[in-house]
C-alpha positions in Angstrom: 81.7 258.7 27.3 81.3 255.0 26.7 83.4 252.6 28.7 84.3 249.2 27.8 84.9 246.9 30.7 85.9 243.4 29.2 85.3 240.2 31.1 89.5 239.7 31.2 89.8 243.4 33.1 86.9 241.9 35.4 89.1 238.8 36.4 91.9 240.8 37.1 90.3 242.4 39.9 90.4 241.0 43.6 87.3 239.0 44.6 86.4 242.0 47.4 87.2 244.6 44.0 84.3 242.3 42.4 82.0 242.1 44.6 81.6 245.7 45.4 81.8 246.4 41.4 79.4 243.9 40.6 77.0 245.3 44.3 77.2 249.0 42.2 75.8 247.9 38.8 73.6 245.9 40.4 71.8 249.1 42.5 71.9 251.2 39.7 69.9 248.8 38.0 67.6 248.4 39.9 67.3 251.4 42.0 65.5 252.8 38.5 62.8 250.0 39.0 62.0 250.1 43.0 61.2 254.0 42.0 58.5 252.9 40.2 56.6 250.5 43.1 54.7 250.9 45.8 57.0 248.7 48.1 60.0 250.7 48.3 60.3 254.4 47.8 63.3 255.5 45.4 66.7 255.4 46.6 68.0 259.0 44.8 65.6 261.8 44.2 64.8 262.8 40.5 66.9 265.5 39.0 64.3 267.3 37.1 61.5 266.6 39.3 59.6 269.2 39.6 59.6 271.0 43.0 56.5 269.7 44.1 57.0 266.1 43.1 60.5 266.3 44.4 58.4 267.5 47.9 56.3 265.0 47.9 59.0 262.5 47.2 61.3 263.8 50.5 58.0 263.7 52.5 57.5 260.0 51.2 61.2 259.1 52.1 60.7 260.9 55.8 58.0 258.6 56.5 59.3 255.8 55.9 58.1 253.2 57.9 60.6 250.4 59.8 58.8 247.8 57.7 60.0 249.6 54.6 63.3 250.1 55.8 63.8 246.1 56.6 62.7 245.9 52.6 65.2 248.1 51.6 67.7 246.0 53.9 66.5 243.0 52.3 66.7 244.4 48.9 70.4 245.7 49.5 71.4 242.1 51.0 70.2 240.1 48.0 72.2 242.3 45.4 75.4 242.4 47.2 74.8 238.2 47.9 74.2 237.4 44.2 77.2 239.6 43.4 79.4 237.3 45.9 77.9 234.4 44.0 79.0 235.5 40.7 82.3 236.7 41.8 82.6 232.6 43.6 81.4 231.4 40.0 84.7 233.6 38.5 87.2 232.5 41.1 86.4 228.6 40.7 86.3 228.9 36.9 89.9 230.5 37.1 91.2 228.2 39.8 89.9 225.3 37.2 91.8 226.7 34.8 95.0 227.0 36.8 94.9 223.6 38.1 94.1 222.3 34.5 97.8 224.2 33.5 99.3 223.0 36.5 100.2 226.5 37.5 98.6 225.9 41.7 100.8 225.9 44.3 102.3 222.6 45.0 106.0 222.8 45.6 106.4 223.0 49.7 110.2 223.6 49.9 109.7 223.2 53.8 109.5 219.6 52.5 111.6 216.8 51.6 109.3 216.3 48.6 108.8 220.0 47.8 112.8 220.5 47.6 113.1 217.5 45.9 110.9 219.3 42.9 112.7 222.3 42.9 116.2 222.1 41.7 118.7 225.0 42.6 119.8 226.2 38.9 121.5 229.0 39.9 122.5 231.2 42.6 122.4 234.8 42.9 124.0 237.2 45.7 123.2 241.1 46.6 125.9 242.8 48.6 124.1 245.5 50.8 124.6 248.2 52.8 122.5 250.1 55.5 122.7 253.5 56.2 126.2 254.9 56.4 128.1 251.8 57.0 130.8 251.3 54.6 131.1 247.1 54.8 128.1 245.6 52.7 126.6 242.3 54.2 125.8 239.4 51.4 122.3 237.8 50.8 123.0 234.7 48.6 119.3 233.3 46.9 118.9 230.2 45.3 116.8 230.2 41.7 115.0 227.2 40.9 115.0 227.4 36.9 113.3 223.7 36.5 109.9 225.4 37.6 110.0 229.0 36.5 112.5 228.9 33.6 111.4 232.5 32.3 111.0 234.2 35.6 114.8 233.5 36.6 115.9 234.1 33.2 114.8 237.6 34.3 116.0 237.6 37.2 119.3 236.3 36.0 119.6 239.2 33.6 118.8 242.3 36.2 121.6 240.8 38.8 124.2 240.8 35.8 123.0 243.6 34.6 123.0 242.4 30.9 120.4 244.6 29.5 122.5 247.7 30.3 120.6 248.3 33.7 119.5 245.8 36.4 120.2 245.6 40.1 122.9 247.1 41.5 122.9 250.6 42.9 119.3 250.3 43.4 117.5 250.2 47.3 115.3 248.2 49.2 112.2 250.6 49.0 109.6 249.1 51.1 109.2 247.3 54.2 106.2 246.0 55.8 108.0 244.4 59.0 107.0 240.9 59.6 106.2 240.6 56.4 108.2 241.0 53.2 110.7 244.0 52.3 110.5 245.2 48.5 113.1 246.1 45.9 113.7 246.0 42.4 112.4 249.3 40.8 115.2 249.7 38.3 113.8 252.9 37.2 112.4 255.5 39.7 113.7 253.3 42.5 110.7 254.2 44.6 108.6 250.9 43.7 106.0 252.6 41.2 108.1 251.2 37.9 110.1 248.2 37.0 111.5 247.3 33.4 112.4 243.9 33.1 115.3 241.8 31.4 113.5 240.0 28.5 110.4 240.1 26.6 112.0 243.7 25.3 111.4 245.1 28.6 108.3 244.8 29.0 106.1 243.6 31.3 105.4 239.6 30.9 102.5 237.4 32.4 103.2 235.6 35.7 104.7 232.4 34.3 103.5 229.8 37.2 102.8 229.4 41.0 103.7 226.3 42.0 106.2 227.0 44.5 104.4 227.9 47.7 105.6 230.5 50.1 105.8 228.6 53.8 108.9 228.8 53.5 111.4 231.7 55.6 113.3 234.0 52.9 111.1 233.5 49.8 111.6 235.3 46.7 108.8 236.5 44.6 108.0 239.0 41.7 106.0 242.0 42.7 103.0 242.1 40.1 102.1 245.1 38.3 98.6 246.5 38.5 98.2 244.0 35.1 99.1 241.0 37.1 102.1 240.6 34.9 105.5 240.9 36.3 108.7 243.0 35.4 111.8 243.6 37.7 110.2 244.4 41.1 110.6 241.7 43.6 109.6 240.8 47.2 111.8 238.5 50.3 109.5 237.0 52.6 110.4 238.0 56.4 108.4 235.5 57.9 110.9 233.8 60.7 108.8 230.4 60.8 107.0 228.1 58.4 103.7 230.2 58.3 101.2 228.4 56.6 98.7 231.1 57.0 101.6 233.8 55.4 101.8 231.3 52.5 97.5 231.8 51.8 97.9 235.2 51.4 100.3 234.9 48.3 100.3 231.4 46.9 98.4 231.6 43.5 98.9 235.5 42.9 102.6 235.7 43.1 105.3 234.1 41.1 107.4 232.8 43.8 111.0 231.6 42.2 114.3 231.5 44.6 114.8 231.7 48.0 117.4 233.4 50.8 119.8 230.4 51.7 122.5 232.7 53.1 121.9 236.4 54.9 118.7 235.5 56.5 120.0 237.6 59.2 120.9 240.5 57.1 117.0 240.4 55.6 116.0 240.2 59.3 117.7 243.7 59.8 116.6 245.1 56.9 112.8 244.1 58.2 113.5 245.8 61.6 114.8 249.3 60.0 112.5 252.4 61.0 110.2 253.8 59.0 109.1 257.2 57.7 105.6 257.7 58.9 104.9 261.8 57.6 102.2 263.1 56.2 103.4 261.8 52.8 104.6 258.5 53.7 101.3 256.7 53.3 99.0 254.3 50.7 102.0 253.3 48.1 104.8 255.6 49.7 104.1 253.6 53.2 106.8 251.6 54.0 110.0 253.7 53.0 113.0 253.4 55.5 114.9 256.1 57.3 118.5 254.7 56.1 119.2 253.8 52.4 119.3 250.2 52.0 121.2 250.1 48.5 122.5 247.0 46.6 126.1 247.9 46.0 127.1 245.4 44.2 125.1 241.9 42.8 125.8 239.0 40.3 125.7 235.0 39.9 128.1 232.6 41.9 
């Protein structure tokens, strides 16, 4: 069966996802070719050889010498180098395009400057609880519609619940501690789905990055395998201005509010245990022991 592999499917892939891609097309290319010289001797046997070619061939390959094996090095290092130059050739042409649209991070709101770009529009709160307890603990985030207008007019929508589903009653799903704790899956609430407020629920592009994320308590939209975004979000649990943190996610999330109240109530959720059995790995890693459910959300 034929498969079509478009050049926008390629740029959606992570640069390592390219490389490797781009290293496999590569050998089978070519592996066809060093078959057929006298320098190398072929990297997969023949199928429908017959048997005494195919013995001839395994007697070849048993012999080889170290010089042919430093070729075959050689060989393998050259494809999987030109496939990290034409993956470095992709990433520059899309991070020309984005800072043509304006769309790189620029907006540091651990800065004067930065805060001064990004006006508070709105401000949303989640009350939470953990576990059994029966008092919820508020997290209060600020929204900063001036820069991602659409992204917080979805936001907006899943906290009041206008769409006839959003927020509340829903749990914190994930937590990788020290690092963000995820919510927002307001369908299986087990972070595989999301629906989101607008667009007729579905899933939209990213809109911008231009805030950055060196900042404690950041708020972000979880992207979907597409790299577009519906109601699946992330909170930065990062304790300092990390500027290191902020590389790993500036330009590949949309980042759009931040915690200004209940930092201490996302620091607990980050320290909650978590389940670690047999199937509690890849995307179910993460889960936590107690329930972390938003009882109750809205604007202020």
């Amino acid at each position: 069966t034929a498969t079509t592999f478009s050049f926008s499917s390629f740029s959606s892939l992570t640069s390592w996802s390219r490389s490797f891609l781009l290293g496999v097309l590569f050998m089978s290319c070519v592996n066809g070719s060093l078959a057929f010289t006298r320098v190398l001797p072929p990297l997969v046997h023949t199928r429908h050889a017959s048997c005494a070619a195919r013995g001839r061939q395994s007697e070849v390959v048993m012999r080889l010498s170290s010089t042919d094996a430093i070729k075959r090095r050689e060989v393998l290092r050259s494809i999987f180098v030109a496939s990290s130059f034409v993956v470095s050739v992709v990433d520059a042409r899309e991070e020309s395009a984005a800072v043509r649209e304006g769309s790189v991070a620029s907006i540091d709101l651990t800065t004067p400057e930065g805060n001064a770009k990004a006006q508070v529009t709105d401000k949303a709160f989640f009350d939470i609880s953990i576990g059994d307890e029966k008092n919820t603990s508020r997290i209060v985030i600020a929204l900063y519609g001036n820069i991602v207008p659409k992204t917080v007019e979805n936001f907006k929508g899943l906290v009041k619940g206008s769409p006839g589903y959003g927020y509340k009653g829903t749990e914190f799903y994930r937590i990788v501690q020290g690092l963000q704790i995820s919510a927002g899956d307001v369908l299986k609430n087990n972070g595989r789905s999301g629906k989101p407020a607008i667009n007729d629920g579905e899933p939209f592009e990213q809109e911008n990055f231009k805030i950055m994320h060196t900042a404690p308590g950041i708020v972000s939209m979880q992207n979907t395998l597409e790299k577009t975004v519906d109601s699946r979000f992330f909170i930065s649990t990062r304790r300092e201005v990390d500027q290191g943190y902020s590389k790993i996610f500036d330009n590949k999330y949309v980042a759009f509010g931040k915690v200004i109240e209940g930092l201490d109530v996302v620091e607990r959720i980050d320290a909650l245990e978590t389940k670690s059995g047999l199937f509690d790995k890849g995307v179910n890693s993460g889960k936590p022991k107690e329930k972390v459910v938003i009882q109750d959300c809205g604007l202020l």
